[in-house]
C-alpha positions in Angstrom: 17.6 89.9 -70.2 17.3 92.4 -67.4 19.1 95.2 -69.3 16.9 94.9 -72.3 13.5 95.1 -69.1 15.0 97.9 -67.6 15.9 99.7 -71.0 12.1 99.0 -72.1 10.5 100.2 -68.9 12.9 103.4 -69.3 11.3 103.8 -72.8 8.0 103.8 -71.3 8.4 105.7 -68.9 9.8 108.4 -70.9 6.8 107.9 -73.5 4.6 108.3 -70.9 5.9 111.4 -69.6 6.3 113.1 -73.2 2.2 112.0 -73.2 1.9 114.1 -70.2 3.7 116.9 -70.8 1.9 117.1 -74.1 -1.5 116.8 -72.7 -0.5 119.6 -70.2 1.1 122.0 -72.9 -2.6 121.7 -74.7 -4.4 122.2 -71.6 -2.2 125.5 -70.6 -2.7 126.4 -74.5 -6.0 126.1 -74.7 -6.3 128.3 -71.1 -3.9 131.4 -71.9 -5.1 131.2 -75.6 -1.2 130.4 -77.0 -1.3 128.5 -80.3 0.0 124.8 -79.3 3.2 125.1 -81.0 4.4 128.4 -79.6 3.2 127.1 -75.9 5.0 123.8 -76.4 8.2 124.8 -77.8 8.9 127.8 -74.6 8.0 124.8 -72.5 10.4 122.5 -74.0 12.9 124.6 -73.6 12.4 125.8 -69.8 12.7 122.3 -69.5 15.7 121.4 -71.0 17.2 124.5 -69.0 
């Protein structure tokens, strides 16, 4: 039972954080002007750096 807690709260977690980053990439798009896709994708990447 606890793994299967801890595995969903991880899930969360990492939902809620990919909600975030999204928001952020659309809110640094809409700022500098970058279409959402080309904005997204650098960051994505810097982050998996």
């Amino acid at each position: 039972m606890e793994d299967k807690t801890t595995d969903n709260l991880k899930i969360a977690l990492l939902a809620r954080m990919n909600v975030l980053v999204v928001r952020l990439f659309v809110f640094n798009g809409r700022k500098t002007g970058y279409s959402l896709n080309e904005n997204s994708l650098c960051g994505l990447k810097k982050l998996l750096k």
